[in-house]
C-alpha positions as CSV (number, residue, x, y, z in Angstrom):
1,X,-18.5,-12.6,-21.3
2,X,-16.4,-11.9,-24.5
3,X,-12.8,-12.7,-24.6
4,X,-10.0,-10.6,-23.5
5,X,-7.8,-8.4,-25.8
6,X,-4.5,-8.2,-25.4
7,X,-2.1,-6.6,-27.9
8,X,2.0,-6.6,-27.2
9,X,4.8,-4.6,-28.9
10,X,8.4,-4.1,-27.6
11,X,9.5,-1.2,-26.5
12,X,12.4,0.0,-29.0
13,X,16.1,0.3,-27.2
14,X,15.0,-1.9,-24.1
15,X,13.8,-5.6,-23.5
16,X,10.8,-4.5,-22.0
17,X,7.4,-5.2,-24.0
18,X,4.2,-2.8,-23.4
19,X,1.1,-4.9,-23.6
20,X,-2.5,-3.6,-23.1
21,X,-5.3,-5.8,-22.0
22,X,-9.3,-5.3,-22.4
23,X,-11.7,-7.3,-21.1
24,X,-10.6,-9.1,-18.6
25,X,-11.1,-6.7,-15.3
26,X,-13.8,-4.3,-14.1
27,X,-16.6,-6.4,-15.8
28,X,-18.9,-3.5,-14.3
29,X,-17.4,-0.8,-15.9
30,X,-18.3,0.5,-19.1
31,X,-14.7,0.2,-20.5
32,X,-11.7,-0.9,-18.8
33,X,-7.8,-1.3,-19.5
34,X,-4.8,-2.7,-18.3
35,X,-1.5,-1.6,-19.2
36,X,1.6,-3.5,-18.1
37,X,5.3,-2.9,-18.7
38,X,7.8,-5.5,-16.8
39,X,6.1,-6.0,-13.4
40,X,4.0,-2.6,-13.1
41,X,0.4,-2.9,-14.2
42,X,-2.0,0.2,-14.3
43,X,-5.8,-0.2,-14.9
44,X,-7.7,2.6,-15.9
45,X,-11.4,2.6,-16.1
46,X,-14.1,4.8,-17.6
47,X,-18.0,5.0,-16.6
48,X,-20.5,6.8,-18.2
49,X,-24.1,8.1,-17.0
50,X,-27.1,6.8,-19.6
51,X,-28.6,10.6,-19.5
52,X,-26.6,12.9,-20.0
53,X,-26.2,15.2,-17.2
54,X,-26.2,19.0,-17.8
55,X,-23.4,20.9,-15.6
56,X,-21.3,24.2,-15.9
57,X,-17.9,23.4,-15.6
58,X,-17.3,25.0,-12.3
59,X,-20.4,22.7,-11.1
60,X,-18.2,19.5,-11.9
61,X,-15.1,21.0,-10.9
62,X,-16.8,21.7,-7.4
63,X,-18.4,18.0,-7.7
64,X,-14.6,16.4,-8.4
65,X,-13.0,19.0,-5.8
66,X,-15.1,17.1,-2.8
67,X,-14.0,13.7,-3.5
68,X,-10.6,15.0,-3.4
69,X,-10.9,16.5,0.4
């Protein structure tokens, strides 16, 4: 397991500081970043399929639509 990243810069015209964190969480996806300002965190993560996987737009829209219901 590779190091984390982490890279800080203050956020002009307040004391708050944005840092950004790879690395560290969601070992299983295929990219993965935290975001923190003060005490709220975000982590976003992205997957990917290894085939490429051939879809209209409407199909994935449909696709997206069920997980939302």
């Amino acid at each position: 397991m590779a190091d984390a990243i982490t890279v800080s810069a203050p956020i002009s015209g307040t004391d708050s500081k944005l840092t950004f964190e790879a690395g560290r969480l969601a070992q299983q996806a295929d990219g993965a970043v935290v975001g923190r300002i003060g005490d709220t965190m975000i982590l976003v993560t992205a997957t990917a399929a290894r085939r490429p996987i051939r879809q209209t737009c409407l199909q994935r829209r449909t696709e997206e639509s069920r997980w939302l219901l």
